[in-house]
C-alpha positions in Angstrom: -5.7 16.1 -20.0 -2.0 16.6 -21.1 -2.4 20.5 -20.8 -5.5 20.7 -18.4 -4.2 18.4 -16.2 -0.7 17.7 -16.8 -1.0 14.1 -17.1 0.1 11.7 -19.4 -2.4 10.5 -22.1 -3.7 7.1 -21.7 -3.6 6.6 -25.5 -0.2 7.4 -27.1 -0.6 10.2 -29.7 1.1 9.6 -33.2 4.3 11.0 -34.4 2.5 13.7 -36.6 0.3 15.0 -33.8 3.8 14.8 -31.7 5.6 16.7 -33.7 2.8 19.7 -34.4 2.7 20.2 -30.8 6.2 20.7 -30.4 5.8 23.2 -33.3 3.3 24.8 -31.6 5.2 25.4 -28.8 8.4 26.3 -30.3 6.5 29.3 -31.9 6.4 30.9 -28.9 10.1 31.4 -28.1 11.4 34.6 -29.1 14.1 32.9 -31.5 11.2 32.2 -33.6 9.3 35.1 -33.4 9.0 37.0 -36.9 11.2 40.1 -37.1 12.6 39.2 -33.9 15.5 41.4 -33.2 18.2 39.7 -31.1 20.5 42.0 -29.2 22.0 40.2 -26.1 24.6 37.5 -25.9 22.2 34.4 -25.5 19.9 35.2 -28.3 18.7 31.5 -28.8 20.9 31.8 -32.6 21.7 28.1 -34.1 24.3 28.1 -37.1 23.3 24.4 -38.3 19.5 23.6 -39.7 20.2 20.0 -38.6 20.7 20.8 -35.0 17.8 23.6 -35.2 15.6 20.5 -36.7 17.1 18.0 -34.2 15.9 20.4 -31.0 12.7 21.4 -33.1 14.3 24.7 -32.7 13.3 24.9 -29.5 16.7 26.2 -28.5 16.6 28.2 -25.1 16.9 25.3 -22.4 15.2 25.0 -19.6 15.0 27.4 -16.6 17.1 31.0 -15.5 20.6 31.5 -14.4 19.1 31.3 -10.9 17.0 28.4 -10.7 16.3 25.3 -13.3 12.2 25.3 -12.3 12.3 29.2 -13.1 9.9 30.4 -16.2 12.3 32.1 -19.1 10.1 35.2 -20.5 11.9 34.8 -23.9 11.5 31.1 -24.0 7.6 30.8 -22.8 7.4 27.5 -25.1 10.6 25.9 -23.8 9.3 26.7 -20.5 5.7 25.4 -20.8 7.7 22.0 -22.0 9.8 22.1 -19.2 6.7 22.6 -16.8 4.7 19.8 -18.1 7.4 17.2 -18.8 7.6 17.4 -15.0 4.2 17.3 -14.5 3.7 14.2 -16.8 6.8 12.5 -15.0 5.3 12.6 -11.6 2.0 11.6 -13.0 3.8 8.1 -14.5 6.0 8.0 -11.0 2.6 7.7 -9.2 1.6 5.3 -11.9 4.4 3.1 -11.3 3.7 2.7 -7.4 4.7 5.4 -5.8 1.5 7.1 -5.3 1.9 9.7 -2.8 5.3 11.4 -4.6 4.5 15.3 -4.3 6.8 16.2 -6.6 9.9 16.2 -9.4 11.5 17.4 -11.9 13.5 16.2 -14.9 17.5 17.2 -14.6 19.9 17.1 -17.6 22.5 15.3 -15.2 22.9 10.9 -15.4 22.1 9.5 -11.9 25.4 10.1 -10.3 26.1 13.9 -10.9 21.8 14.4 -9.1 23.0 12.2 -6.2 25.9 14.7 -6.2 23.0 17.7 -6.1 20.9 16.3 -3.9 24.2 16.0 -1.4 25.2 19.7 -2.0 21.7 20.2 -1.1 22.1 19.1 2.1 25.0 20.5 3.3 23.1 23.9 3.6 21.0 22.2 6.5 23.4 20.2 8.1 26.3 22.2 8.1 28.0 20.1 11.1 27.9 16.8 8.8 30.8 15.1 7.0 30.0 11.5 6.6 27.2 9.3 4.6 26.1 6.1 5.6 26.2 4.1 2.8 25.4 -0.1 2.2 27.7 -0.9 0.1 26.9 -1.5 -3.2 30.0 -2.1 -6.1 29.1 0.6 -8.7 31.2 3.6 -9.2 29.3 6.1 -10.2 27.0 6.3 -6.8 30.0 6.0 -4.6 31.8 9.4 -6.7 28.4 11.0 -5.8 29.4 11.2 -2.6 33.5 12.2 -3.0 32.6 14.6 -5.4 30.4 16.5 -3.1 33.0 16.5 -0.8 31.6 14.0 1.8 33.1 10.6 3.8 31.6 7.7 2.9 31.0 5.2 5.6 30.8 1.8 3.9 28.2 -0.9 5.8 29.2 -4.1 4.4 26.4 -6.4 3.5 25.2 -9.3 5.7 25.0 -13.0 3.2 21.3 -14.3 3.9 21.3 -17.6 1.8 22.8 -16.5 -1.4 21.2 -13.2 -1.2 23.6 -10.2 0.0 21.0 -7.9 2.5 20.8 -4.5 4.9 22.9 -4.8 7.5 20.4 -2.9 9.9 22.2 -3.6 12.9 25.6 -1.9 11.7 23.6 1.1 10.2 22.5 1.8 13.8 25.9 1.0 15.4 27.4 3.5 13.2 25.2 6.4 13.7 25.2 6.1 17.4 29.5 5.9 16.9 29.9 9.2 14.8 26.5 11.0 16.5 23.7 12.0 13.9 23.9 14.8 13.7 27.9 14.2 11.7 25.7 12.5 9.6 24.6 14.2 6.3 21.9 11.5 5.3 21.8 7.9 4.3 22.2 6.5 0.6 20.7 3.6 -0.1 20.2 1.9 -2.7 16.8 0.1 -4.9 17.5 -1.7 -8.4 21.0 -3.5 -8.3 23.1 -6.6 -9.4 22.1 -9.9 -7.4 23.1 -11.6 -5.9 22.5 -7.5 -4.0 19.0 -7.5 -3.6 17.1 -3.9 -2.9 18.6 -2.3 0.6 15.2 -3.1 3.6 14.2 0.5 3.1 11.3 0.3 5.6 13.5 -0.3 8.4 15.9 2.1 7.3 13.4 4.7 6.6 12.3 4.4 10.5 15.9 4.7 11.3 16.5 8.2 10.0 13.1 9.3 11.1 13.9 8.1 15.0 17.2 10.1 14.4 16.3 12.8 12.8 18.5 12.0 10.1 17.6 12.7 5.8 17.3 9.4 3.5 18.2 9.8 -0.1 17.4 6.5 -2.4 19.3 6.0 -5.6 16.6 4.4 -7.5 18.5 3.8 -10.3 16.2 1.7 -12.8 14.2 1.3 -10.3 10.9 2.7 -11.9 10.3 -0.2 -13.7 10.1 -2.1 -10.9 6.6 -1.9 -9.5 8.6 -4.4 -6.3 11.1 -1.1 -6.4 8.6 1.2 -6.3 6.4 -0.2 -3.2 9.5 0.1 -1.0 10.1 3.7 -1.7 6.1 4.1 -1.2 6.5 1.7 2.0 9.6 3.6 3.8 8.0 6.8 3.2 4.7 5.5 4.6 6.8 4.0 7.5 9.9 6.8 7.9 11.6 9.2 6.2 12.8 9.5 2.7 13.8 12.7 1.4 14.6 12.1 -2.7 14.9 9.4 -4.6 16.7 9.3 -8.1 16.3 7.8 -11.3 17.9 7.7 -14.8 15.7 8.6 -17.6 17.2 6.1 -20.4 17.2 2.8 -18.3 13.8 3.8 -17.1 11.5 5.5 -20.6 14.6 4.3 -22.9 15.8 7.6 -24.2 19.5 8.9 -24.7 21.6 9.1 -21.6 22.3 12.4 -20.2 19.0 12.8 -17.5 17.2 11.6 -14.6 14.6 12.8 -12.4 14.6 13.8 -8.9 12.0 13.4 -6.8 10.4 13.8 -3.4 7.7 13.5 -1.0 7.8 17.3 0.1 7.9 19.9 -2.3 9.5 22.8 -0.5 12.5 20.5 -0.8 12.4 19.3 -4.2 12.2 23.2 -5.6 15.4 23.5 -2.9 17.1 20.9 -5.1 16.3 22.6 -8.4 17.3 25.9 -7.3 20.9 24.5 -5.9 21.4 23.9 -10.1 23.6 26.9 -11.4 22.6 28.0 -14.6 19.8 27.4 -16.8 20.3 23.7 -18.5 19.8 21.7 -22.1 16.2 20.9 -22.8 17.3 18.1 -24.1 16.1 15.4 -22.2 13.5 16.9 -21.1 12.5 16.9 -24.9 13.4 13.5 -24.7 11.4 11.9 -22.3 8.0 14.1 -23.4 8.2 13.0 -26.8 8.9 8.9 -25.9 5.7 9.3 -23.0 3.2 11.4 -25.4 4.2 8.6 -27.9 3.8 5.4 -25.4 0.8 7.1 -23.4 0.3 5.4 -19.8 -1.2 1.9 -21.8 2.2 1.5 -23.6 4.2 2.5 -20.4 2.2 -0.2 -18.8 2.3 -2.5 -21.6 6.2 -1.8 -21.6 6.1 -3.0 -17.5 4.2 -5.9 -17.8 6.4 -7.2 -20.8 9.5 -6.6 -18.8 7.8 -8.3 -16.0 7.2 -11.9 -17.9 10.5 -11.7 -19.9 11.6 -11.7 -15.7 10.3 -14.8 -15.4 11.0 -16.6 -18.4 15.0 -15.4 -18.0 14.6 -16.9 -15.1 13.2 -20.3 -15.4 14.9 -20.5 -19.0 18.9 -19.7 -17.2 17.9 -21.8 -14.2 17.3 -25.0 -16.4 20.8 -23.7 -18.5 22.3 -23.6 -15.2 21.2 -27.1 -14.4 23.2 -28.4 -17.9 26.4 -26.9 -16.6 26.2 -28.6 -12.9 25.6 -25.0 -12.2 22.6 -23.2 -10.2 20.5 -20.3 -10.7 21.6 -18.3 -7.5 18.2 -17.8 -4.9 17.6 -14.3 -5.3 13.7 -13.4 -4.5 14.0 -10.0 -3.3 15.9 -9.0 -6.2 12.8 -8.2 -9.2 15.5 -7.3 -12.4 19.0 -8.6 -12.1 19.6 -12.9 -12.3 23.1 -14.4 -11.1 24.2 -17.9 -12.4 27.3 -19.8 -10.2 30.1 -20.5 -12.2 32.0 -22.5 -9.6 33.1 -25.4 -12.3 34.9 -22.4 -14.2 35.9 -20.7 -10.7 37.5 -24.2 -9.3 40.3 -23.9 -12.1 41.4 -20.3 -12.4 40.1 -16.7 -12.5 41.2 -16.7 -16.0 38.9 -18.9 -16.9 36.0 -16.7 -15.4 37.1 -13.7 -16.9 37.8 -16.1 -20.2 34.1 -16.1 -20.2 33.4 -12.5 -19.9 35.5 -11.7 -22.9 34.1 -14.6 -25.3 30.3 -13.5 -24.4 31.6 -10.1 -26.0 33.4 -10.9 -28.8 30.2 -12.8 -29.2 27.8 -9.7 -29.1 26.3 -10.5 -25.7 26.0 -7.1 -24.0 25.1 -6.4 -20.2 25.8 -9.6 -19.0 28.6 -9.6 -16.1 31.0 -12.1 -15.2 32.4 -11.6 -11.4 34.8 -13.3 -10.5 35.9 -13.9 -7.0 38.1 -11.8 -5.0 39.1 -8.6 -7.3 40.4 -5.9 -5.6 39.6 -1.9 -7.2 40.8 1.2 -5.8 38.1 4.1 -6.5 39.1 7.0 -5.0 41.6 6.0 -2.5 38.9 3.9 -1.3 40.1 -0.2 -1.6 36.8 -2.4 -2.0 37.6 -6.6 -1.7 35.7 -8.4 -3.7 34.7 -5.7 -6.0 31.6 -6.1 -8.5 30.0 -8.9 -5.9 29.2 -6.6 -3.4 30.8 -7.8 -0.4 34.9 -9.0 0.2 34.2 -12.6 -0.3 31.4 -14.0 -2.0 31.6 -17.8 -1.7 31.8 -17.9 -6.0 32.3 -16.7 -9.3 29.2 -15.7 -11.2 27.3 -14.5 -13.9 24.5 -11.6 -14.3 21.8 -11.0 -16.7 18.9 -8.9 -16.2 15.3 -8.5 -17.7 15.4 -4.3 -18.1 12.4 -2.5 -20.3 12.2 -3.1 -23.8 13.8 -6.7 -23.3 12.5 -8.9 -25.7 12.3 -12.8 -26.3 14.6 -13.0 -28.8 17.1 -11.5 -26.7 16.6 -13.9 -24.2 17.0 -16.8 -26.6 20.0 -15.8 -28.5 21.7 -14.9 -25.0 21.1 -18.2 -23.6 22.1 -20.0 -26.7 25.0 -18.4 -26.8 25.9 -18.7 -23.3 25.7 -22.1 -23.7 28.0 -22.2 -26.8 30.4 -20.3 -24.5 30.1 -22.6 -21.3 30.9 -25.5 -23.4 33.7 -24.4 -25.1 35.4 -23.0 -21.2 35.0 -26.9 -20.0 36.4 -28.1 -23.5 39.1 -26.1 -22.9 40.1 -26.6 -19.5 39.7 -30.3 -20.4 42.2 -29.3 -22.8 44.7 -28.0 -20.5 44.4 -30.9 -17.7 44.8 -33.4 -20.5 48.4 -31.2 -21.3 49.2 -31.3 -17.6 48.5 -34.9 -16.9 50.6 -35.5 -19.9 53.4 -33.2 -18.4 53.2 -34.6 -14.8 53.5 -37.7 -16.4 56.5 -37.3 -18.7 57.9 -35.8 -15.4 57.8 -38.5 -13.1 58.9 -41.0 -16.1 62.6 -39.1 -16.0 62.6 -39.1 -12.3 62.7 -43.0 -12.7 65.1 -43.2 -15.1 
């Protein structure tokens, strides 16, 4: 099936049958061709054994100076991985729920810089456009995305439904009708994010840039582990239009950062995408990601999903009941299927500090992931001022705490995160106990010498 078919074996295959097919197919570059006779200047040459070991010498990258997809004649086993890593990609994308995906392809770029591609992409069709609708969401590197392809961001801020931060539709509409669609280069929107964000209402906007005529790109961060995540992007393009959607290849098959994979529901634009990359590119992740699949098959992807899935629910109902200790709450965020948020408004009552106290002490205590927002931070990212940033929105009504259950989450990191969450809430109250007991005793000694 894997070569016939392209698909990803149910069973995982062992590391020995793994690594003799990589072998197999490095023997087909020229590199490692007996009596191969190199006379260019990119002759596939490798000065280190480790790094020739590391790559499995398959050292020629993916794709030609023209185009990433392109077969390289010297590098027919490089190629032949490049072509079926994609191949086995879409094949787990349709798994995970979007099951009428066309195509995709793996790119050696982290989310941000293939949000930047798929952008650049654009422009060639919409030559007119200069802005990008855009619900806000508070994470740098998909707001850059935009700047660095040279485009205006037009920030819609979020609407507060409950404690859940939601799609302002309305506004999304207002705005394109204001600048005209077609000064409008697409709209990014946004899956997998922190609550108390929950998913952008893709469906509607999906029908919104179908009615106008204008593209949808979806940064679907770690969104494929989401089968929730994935029935939206299946729903809005059901429903609407949605041209691309992104992911990252380590929060989604837990490999080493440095890919993600773009993909589409029309294939005449997806190869558009991969031939706007200049240059060929590092196999790397590619490598990668075909190696952790072949090894996982789709029963241990699955496996992998469902496991993430109840450690979801038991983060939840074991952080609610932690919550509960505290005078605390578990903030009501349904629509959001990975990230948790936990008030913090008995911290947040006496100082910021003490909020960002927290943050610090859940470090230093080798808690890593969670975030602690506190309320009303101001950041500047790229001449751009954002209230309230890292909540989402200019004033959330408190200070909070995120955790999420992401792929490869485990019970025992739930356990020891919550114990020592706990450890870290009681000390913060012992301390500002502390510190009224020293103003009392201040105020006090201060009013005794006014009435002497």
């Amino acid at each position: 099936a894997v070569f016939t078919k392209g698909k990803c074996p149910e069973d995982g295959w062992d590391e020995s049958t793994i690594e003799l097919f990589l072998h197999e197919l490095a023997i087909m570059d020229s590199n490692n061709f007996l009596g191969n006779c190199g006379v260019g200047e990119r002759e596939g040459r490798v000065a280190s054994g480790l790094v020739a070991r590391r790559h499995y010498r398959l050292i020629h990258g993916i794709g030609r100076s023209g185009d990433i997809s392109a077969v390289q004649p010297k590098a027919a086993g490089s190629s032949l991985l490049n072509k079926l890593t994609n191949s086995i990609v879409l094949d787990i994308l349709k798994l995970a729920g979007v099951r009428t995906v066309t195509s995709c392809f793996v790119v050696p770029m982290a989310t941000g810089m293939s949000l930047t591609l798929c952008f650049l992409t654009l422009r060639h069709k919409r030559p007119k456009a200069k802005y990008i609708i855009w619900p806000r969401i508070d994470q740098k590197s998909c707001f850059k995305s935009m700047i660095t392809a040279g485009f205006e961001p037009v920030v819609i801020e979020n609407v507060l439904e409950g404690d859940e931060l939601r799609t302002d539709i309305k506004a999304v509409e207002a705005k394109i009708k204001a600048l005209g669609a077609e000064n409008i280069l697409c709209v990014h929107s946004t899956t997998s994010c922190f609550a108390p964000r929950v998913p952008d209402r893709l469906e509607e906007l999906a029908v919104i840039c179908a009615s106008y005529d204008i593209p949808h790109i979806v940064n679907n961060a770690y969104g494929v582990q989401s089968s929730k995540c994935m029935h939206l992007i299946q729903q809005g393009a059901r429903v609407g239009r949605i041209d691309a959607f992104i992911q990252s290849l380590d929060k989604n098959f837990m490999v080493p950062v440095g890919g993600a994979i773009i993909a589409g529901f029309s294939e005449s634009f997806i190869q558009e995408i991969s031939k706007m990359y200049p240059g060929r590119a590092s196999a790397s992740p590619s490598l990668d990601v075909l190696i952790t699949l072949l090894s996982l098959g789709t029963s241990g992807y699955k496996q992998l999903l469902k496991e993430r899935k109840e450690m979801f629910s038991y983060l939840s109902s074991e952080l609610k009941k932690l919550a509960d200790t505290h005078n605390e709450r578990l903030l009501d965020t349904p629509h959001n299927p990975i990230s948790l948020a936990m008030s913090l408004r008995n911290l947040d009552e006496n100082s910021d500090a003490a909020v960002t106290q927290l943050g610090s002490m859940l470090f230093t205590r080798q808690v890593s992931g969670a975030r602690v927002v506190p309320c009303g931070s101001v950041q500047t990212v790229n001449n751009y001022t954002f209230k309230g940033f890292m909540s989402h929105t200019n004033d959330y009504p408190c200070a909070y705490l995120n955790a999420a259950s992401a792929i490869g989450i485990k019970k025992q990191d739930v356990d020891t995160f919550l114990k020592r969450l706990d450890k870290c809430l009681k000390t913060s109250r012992k301390e500002i106990k502390k510190e009224k007991n020293v103003d009392e005793i201040s105020n006090f000694n201060t009013s005794s010498e006014q009435l002497e």
